[in-house]
C-alpha positions in Angstrom: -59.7 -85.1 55.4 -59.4 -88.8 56.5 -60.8 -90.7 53.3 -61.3 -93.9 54.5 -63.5 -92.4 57.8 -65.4 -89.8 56.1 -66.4 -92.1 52.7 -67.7 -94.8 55.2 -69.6 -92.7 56.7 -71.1 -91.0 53.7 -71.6 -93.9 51.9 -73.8 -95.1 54.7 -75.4 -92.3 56.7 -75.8 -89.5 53.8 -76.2 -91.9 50.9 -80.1 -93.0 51.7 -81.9 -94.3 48.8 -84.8 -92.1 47.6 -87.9 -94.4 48.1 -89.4 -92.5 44.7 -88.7 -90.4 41.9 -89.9 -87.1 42.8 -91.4 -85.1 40.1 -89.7 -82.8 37.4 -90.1 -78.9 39.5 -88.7 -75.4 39.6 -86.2 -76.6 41.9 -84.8 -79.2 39.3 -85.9 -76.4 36.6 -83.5 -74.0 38.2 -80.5 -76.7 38.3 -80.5 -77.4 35.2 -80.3 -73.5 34.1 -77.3 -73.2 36.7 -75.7 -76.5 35.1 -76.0 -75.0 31.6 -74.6 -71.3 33.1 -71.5 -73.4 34.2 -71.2 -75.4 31.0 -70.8 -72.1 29.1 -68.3 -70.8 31.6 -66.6 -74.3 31.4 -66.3 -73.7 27.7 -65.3 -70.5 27.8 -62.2 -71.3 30.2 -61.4 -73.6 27.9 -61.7 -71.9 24.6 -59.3 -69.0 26.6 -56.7 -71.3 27.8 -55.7 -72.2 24.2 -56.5 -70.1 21.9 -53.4 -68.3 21.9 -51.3 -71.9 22.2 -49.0 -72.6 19.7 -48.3 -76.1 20.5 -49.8 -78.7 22.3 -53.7 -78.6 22.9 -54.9 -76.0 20.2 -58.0 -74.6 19.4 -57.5 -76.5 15.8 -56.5 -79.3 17.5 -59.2 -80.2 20.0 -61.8 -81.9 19.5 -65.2 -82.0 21.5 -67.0 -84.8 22.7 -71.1 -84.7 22.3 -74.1 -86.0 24.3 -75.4 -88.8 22.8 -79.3 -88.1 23.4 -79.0 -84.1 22.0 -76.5 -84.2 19.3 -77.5 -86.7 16.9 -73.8 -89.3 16.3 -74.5 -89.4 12.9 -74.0 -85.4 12.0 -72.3 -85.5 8.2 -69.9 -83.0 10.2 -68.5 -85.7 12.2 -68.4 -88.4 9.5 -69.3 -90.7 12.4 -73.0 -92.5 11.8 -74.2 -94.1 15.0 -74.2 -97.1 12.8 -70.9 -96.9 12.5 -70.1 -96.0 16.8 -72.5 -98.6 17.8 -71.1 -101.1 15.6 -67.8 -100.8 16.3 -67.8 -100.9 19.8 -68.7 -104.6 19.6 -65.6 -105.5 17.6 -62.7 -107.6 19.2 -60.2 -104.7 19.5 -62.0 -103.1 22.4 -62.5 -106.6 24.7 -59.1 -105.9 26.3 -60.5 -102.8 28.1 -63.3 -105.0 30.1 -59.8 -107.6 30.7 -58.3 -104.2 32.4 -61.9 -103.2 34.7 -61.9 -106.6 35.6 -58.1 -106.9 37.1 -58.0 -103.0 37.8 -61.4 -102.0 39.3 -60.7 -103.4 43.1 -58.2 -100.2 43.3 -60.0 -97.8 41.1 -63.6 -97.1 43.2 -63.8 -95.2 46.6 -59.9 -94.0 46.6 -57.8 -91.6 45.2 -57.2 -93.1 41.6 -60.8 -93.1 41.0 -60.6 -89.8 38.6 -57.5 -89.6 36.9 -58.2 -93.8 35.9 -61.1 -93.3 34.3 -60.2 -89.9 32.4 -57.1 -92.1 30.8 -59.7 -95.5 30.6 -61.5 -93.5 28.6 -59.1 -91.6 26.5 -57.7 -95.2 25.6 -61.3 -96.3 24.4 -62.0 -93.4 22.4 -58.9 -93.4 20.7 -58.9 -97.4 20.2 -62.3 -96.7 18.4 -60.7 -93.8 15.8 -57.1 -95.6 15.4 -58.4 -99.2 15.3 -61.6 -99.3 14.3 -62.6 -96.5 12.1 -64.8 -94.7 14.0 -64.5 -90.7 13.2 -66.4 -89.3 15.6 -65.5 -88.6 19.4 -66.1 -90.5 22.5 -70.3 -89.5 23.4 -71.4 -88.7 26.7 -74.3 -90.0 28.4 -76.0 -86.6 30.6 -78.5 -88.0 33.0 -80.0 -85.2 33.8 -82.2 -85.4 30.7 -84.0 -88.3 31.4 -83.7 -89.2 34.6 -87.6 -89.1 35.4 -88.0 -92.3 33.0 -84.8 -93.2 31.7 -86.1 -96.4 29.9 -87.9 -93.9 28.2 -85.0 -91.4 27.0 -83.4 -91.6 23.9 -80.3 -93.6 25.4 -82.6 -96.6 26.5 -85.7 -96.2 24.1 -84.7 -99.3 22.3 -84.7 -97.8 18.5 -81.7 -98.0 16.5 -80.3 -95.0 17.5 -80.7 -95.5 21.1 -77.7 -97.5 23.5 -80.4 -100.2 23.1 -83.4 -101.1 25.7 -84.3 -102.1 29.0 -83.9 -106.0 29.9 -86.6 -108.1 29.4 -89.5 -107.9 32.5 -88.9 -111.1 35.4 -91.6 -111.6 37.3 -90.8 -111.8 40.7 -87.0 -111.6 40.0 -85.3 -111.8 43.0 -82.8 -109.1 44.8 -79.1 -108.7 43.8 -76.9 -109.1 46.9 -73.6 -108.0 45.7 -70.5 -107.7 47.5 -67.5 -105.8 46.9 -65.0 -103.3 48.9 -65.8 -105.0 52.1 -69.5 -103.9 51.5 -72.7 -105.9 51.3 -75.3 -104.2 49.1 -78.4 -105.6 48.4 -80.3 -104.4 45.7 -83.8 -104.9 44.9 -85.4 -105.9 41.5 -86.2 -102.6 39.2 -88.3 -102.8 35.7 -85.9 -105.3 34.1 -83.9 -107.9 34.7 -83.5 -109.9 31.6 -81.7 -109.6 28.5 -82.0 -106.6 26.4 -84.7 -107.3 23.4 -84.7 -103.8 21.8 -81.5 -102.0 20.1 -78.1 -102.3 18.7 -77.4 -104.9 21.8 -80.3 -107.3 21.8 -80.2 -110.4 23.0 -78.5 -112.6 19.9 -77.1 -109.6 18.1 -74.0 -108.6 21.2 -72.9 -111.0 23.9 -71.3 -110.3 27.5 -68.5 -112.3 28.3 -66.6 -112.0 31.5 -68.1 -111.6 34.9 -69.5 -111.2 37.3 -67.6 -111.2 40.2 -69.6 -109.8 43.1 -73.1 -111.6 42.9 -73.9 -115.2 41.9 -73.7 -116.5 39.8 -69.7 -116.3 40.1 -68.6 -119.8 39.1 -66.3 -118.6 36.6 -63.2 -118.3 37.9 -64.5 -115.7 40.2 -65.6 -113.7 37.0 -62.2 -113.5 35.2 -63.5 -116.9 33.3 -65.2 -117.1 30.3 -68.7 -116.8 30.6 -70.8 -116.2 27.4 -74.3 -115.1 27.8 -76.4 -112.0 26.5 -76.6 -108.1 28.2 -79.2 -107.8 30.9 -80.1 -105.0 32.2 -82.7 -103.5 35.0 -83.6 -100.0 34.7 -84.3 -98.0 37.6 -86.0 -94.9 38.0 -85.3 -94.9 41.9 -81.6 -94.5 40.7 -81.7 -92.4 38.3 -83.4 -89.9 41.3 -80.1 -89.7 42.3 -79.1 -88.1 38.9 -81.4 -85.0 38.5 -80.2 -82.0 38.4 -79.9 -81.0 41.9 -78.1 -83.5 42.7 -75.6 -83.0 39.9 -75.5 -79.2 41.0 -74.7 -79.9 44.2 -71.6 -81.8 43.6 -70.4 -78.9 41.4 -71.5 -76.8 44.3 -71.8 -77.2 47.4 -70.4 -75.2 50.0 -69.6 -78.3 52.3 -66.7 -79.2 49.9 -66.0 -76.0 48.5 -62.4 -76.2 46.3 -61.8 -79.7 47.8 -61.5 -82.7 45.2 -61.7 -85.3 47.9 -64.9 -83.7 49.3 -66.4 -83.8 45.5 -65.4 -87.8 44.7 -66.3 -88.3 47.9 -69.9 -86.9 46.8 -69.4 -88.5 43.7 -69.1 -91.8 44.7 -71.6 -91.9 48.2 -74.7 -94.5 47.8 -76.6 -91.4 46.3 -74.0 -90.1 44.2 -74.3 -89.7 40.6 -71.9 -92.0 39.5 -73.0 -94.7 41.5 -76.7 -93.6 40.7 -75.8 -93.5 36.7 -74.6 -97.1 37.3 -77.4 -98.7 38.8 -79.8 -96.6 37.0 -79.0 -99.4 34.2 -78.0 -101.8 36.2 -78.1 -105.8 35.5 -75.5 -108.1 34.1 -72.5 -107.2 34.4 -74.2 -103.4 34.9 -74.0 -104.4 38.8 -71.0 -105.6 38.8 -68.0 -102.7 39.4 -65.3 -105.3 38.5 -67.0 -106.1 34.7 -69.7 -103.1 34.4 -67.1 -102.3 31.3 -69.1 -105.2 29.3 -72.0 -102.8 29.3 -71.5 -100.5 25.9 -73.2 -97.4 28.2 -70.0 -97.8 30.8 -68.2 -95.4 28.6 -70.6 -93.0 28.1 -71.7 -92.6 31.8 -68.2 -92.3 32.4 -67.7 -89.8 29.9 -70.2 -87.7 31.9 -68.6 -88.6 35.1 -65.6 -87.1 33.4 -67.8 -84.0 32.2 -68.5 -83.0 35.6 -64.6 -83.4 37.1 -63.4 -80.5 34.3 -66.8 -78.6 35.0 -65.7 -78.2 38.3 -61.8 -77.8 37.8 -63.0 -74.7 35.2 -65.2 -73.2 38.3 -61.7 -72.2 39.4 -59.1 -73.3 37.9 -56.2 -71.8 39.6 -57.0 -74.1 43.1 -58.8 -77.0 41.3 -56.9 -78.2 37.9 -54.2 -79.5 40.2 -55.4 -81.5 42.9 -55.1 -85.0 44.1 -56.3 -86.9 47.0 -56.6 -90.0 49.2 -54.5 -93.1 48.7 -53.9 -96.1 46.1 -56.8 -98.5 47.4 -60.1 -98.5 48.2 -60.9 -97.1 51.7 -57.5 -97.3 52.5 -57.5 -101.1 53.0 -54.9 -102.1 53.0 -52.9 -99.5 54.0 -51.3 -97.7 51.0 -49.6 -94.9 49.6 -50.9 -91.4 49.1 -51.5 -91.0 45.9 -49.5 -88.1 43.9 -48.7 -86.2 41.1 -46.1 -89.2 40.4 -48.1 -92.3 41.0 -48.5 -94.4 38.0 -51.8 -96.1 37.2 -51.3 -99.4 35.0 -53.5 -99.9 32.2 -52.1 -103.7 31.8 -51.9 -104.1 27.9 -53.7 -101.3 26.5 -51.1 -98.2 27.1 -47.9 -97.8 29.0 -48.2 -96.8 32.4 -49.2 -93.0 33.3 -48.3 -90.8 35.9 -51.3 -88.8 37.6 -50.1 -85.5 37.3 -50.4 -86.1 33.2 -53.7 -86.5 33.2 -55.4 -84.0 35.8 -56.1 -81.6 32.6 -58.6 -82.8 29.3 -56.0 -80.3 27.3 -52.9 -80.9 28.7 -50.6 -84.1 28.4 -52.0 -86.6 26.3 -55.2 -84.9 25.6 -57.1 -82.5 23.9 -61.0 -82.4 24.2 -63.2 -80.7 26.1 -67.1 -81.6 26.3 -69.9 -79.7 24.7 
């Protein structure tokens, strides 16, 4: 596949925005059966693939990473406490990782890189948080399928103390956000939010936001790489989070369109109705927006965890064609011209980690890691 053609024109043809929620039905109903069918068989592949390793990833080795809204953080099994994860994900160790998105994310979305980035991003934040900051638990994930109807409603955005904290305050009137990015123009009309967050562990006063944005005023600070203290916001949409339910998460593991093709499923992935781009502006606001500092947002690594979910879902579908795969090239849409990415291109994580080649990291129990997702 040409990336650059095909993404364009899925981005802009095949990616119309839903103008409503639809309701929960059997059709969703029957999704999210199939999705948990394929989580077992995902498990399974991986529980088979090591359990008669004797180095490396092994079955006493790996460790599982949880969703956040149906296994509660704070098990005693886990020694973690979500008053311990949410804390410590506002400490100063893990501010270099929004530094990174902010000088890395112009070459990470709509391009090869997008994938095997992230799984590493992620890897690094997860282990910065057990190494650094005494966290015991694993890296959460954030499934939207569970809440996708009303997501300010689920346990991720209820507000409580156990939740990723609340919506932003209500504006009024609040105007669109035209952001720009990727040689796109987006414009993107006012949800059920808008302010700061006033409910949970990120409340205005209690966490602050600190570099960005870059792609919608106001940018005055050094084009978003300055210093720019000011509290979360966020605007929660349920017109978004449409574009998270269930069938839409089945059909990227699915779909007969893309079949065993990786580029086919980012490219899915990543369209205007995707569910990554869907899980992004389901929460939306400041720097939520914003794909150069979205990192400032807590929930970033959780919706990329689940992002991450679904990429060894669908390598464990069928492993012998899938686990290996690469695509596209080394920027976004091709532009400018760049290299194909392979199995030896290194992605630079600036600071935070040595350099890593792509072909390390295409497995979650190969290379540097060993996890799988529950």
């Amino acid at each position: 596949m040409k990336f650059g053609s095909l993404f364009t024109h899925l981005l802009y043809t095949a990616a119309a925005v839903v103008e409503a929620a639809p309701q929960y039905d059997a059709s969703e109903t029957a999704a999210s059966r199939q999705i948990t069918k394929w989580q077992r068989q995902y498990i399974d592949y991986i529980e088979n693939t090591i359990k008669t390793r004797k180095a490396g990833c092994t079955k006493d080795k790996i460790i599982y990473r949880q969703e956040w809204q149906v296994t509660p953080i704070g098990l005693p099994s886990t020694g973690a406490g979500v008053d311990s994860f949410l804390g410590r994900i506002a400490l100063p160790s893990p501010r270099p990782f929004l530094c990174l998105s902010n000088n890395s994310d112009s070459h990470m979305n709509f391009q090869g890189l997008f994938y095997p980035f992230h799984r590493y991003y992620v890897h690094l934040y997860e282990k910065a948080l057990r190494d650094e900051c005494g966290y015991k638990g694993t890296q959460p994930y954030w499934d939207w399928t569970l809440g996708w109807q009303d997501p300010a409603k689920s346990a991720i955005f209820d507000g409580s103390r156990t939740s990723m904290g609340g919506n932003g305050k209500f504006i009024p009137n609040n105007t669109a956000t035209n952001l720009t990015a990727f040689g796109i123009n987006l414009i993107i009309p006012p949800a059920s939010g808008g302010g700061c967050v006033q409910q949970g562990p990120f409340k205005e006063g209690t966490f602050t936001v600190n570099l960005g944005p870059a792609t919608f005023n106001p940018n005055t600070h050094g084009n978003g790489l300055g210093y720019n203290p000011r509290c979360l916001k966020r605007d929660i949409s349920t017109i978004w989070a449409a574009n998270t339910r269930p069938t839409y998460v089945q059909y990227q593991l699915a779909n007969k369109t893309c079949g065993d093709d990786f580029e086919c499923f980012g490219i899915v992935s990543e369209a205007l109705n995707g569910t990554h781009t869907g899980g992004h502006y389901t929460w939306g606001g400041d720097p939520g927006f914003d794909p150069y500092s979205a990192a400032g947002d807590p929930i970033f690594f959780l919706h990329h965890a689940q992002v991450d979910r679904l990429w060894t879902m669908w390598q464990a579908l069928n492993p012998e064609v899938r686990a290996r795969q690469v695509y596209g090239t080394e920027t976004a849409f091709n532009s400018p011209p760049s290299a194909n990415v392979t199995f030896a291109t290194e992605m630079d994580y600036g600071v935070l980690s040595p350099k890593q080649a792509v072909g390390d990291v295409l497995s979650s129990i190969d290379g540097p890691f060993c996890y799988a997702y529950l």
